[in-house]
N, C-alpha and C positions, 0 to 999 in steps of 0.2 A: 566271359569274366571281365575285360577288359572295361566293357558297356556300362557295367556294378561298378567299377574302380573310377570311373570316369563321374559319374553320380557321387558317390561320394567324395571324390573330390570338390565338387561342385558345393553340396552341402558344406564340407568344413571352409570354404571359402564364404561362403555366405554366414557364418559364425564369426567369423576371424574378421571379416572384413565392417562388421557393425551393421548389414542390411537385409539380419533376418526379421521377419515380421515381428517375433515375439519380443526382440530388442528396442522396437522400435514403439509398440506398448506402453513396454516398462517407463521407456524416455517418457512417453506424453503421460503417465497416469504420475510418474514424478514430478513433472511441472505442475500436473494439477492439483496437484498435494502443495506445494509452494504455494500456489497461488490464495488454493484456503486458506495456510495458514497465515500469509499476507494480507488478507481479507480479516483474519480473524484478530490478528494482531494490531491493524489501523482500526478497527471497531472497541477493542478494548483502550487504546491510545485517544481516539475520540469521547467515550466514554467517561474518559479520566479528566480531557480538557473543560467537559463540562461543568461534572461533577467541580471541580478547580476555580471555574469562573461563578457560579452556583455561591459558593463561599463566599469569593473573593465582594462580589456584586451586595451578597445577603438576599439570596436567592431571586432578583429580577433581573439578573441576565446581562440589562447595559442599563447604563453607561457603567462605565469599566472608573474605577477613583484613576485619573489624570487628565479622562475626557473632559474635552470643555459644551457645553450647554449653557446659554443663553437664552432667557425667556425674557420677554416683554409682554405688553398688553396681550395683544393677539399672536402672537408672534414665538415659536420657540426655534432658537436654530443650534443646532446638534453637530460638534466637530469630533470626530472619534478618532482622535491620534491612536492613545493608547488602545485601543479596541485595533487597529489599524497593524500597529506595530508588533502585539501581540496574534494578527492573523497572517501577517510574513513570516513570521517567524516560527508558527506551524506546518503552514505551507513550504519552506525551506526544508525543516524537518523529514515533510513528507515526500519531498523529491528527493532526497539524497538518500530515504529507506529505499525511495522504488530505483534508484538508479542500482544502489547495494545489490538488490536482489535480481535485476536485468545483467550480471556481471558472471 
């Protein structure tokens, strides 16, 4: 009897204490579920930036209206502030979702 009582003591310690297998599952099919929906979240958020500059552009994309371009004879030279400024500032965005969701 004792042998039984010793077992299952065993077992509610590995419940209690957070390191039964099927705990530990659950943890990692959690994460992976985060991770999609973080995956799926940044794809519709990129999606959006486009679609955004699409407009803003009149659908060719760049130069962005504050970039500077300079054409001469042969010569075109292309300075993408705003294109520049507007890709920090998504970028900033995106590090502080992914930092959010590492927390």
């Amino acid at each position: 009897m004792s042998d039984l009582q010793g077992q299952r003591s065993e077992v509610r310690k590995a419940y209690t204490t957070g390191s039964a297998p099927e705990e530990r599952n659950m943890n990692e099919v959690v994460s992976l579920g985060k991770i999609i929906i973080f995956i799926g979240v940044a794809v519709v958020i990129f999606g959006a930036i486009v679609l955004l500059l699409a407009r803003v552009t009149g659908g060719k994309g760049a130069p962005l209206p504050g970039d500077i371009v300079i054409r001469r004879d042969n010569i075109a030279i292309y300075f993408p502030i705003v294109t520049m400024l507007v890709a920090s500032i998504i970028l900033t965005l995106l590090a502080l979702i992914v930092a959010a969701f590492r927390r």
